[in-house]
C-alpha positions in Angstrom: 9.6 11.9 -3.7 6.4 14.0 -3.9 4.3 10.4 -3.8 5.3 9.1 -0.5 2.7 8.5 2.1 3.6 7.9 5.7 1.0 5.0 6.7 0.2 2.9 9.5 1.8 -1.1 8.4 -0.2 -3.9 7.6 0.9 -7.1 8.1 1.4 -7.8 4.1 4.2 -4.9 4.5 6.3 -6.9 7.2 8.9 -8.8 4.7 9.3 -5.3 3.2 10.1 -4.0 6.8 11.7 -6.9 8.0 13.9 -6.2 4.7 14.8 -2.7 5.7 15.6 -3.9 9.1 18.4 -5.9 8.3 19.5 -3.9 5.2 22.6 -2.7 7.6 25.7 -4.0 9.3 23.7 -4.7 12.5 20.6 -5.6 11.3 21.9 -8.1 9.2 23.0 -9.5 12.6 19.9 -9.4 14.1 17.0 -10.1 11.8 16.0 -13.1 10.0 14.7 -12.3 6.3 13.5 -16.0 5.7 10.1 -17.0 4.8 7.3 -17.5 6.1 8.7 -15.2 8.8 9.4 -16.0 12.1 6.2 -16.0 14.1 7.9 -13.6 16.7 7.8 -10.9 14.2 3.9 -11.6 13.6 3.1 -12.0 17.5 5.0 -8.6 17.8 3.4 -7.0 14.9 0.2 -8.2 16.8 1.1 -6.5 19.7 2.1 -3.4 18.4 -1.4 -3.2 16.3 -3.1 -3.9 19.6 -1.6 -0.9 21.6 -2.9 2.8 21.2 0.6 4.1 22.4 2.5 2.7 19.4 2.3 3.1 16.0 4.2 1.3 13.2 4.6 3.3 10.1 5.9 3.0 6.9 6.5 5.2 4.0 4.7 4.2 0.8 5.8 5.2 -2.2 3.2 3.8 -4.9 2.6 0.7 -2.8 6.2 -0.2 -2.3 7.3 0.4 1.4 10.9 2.2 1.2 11.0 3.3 4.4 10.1 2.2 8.3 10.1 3.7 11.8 8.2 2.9 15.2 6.7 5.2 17.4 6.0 5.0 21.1 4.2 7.5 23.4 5.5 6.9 26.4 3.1 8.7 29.6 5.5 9.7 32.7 5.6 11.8 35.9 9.0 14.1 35.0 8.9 17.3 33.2 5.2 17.7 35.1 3.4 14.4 33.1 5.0 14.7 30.4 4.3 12.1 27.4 7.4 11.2 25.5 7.9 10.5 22.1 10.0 7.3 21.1 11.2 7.0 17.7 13.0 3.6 16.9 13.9 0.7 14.8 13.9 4.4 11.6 15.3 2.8 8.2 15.4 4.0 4.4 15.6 1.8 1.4 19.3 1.4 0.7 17.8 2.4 -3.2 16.3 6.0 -1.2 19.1 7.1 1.2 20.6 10.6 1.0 17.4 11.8 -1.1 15.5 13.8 1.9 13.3 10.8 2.7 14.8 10.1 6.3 14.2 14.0 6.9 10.9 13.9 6.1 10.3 10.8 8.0 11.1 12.8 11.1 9.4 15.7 10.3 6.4 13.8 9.6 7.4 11.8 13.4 7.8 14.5 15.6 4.0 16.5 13.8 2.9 13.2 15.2 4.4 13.4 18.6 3.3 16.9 18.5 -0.2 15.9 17.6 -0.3 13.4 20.3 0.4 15.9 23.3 3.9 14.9 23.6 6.6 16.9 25.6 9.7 15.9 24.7 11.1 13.8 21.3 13.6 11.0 22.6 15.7 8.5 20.5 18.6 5.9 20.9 21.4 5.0 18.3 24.1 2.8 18.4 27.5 4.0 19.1 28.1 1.9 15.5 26.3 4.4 13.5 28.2 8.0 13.8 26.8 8.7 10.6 23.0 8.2 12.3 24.5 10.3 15.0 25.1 13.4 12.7 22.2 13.2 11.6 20.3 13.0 14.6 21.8 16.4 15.6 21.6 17.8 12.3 17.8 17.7 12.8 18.1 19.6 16.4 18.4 16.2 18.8 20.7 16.2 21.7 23.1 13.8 23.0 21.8 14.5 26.4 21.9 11.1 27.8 23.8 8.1 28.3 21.7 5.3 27.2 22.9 1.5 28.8 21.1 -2.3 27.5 20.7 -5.6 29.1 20.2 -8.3 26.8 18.1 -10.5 28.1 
């Protein structure tokens, strides 16, 4: 576990992270592991590379991406300008999970939110993950909010 490296992704990691993404009930749902991968995943990718106020990040370990998350710092008027800190789309190879790594993902997130100037840590699961949920709040997060979707 020592040998893990949080890292900004490059585009040869996204059919690792594409992987992780739909290594779950939902995901599996949702994402499309084919290849070549859908171009919306490289166009968003793209996007995401292009904009200061998100970051992409795997965890390496030895070259072999194992773990995923998304982070967006979010400038806003409330709490006095404060920045938020968004952490989404978090996931752990099924071949890593209940080892500590998802812990230290977030550790390593919020030093980064931290770093960045934010005020305040936010994050939405689904209602289909209690286990997520506990462990959300195990790590001090609040279920302060009621968080609604439009699919569009």
């Amino acid at each position: 576990m020592d040998a893990i490296r949080f890292r900004p992704a490059e585009a040869a990691d996204l059919p690792q992270i594409v992987a992780l993404l739909a290594d779950d009930p939902l995901g599996r749902s949702r994402e499309d592991t084919s290849l070549p991968l859908d171009r919306r995943y490289l166009d968003a990718f793209d996007a995401l590379r292009r904009d200061p106020n998100q970051a992409l990040v795997v965890a390496d370990a030895g070259g072999a991406v194992i773990g995923c998350m998304q982070l967006s710092f979010i400038p806003g008027l409330s709490r006095r300008g404060a920045w938020r800190g968004q952490i989404e789309s978090v996931r752990v190879a099924s071949s890593h999970r209940g080892g500590g790594l998802g812990r230290r993902m977030f550790e390593w997130a919020i030093a980064e939110c931290r770093r960045r100037g934010c005020g305040l840590v936010q994050l939405a699961t689904d209602k289909a993950r209690p286990d997520a949920l506990r462990f959300y709040e195990a790590l001090g997060f609040e279920a302060t909010h009621e968080g609604l979707k439009l699919a569009l």
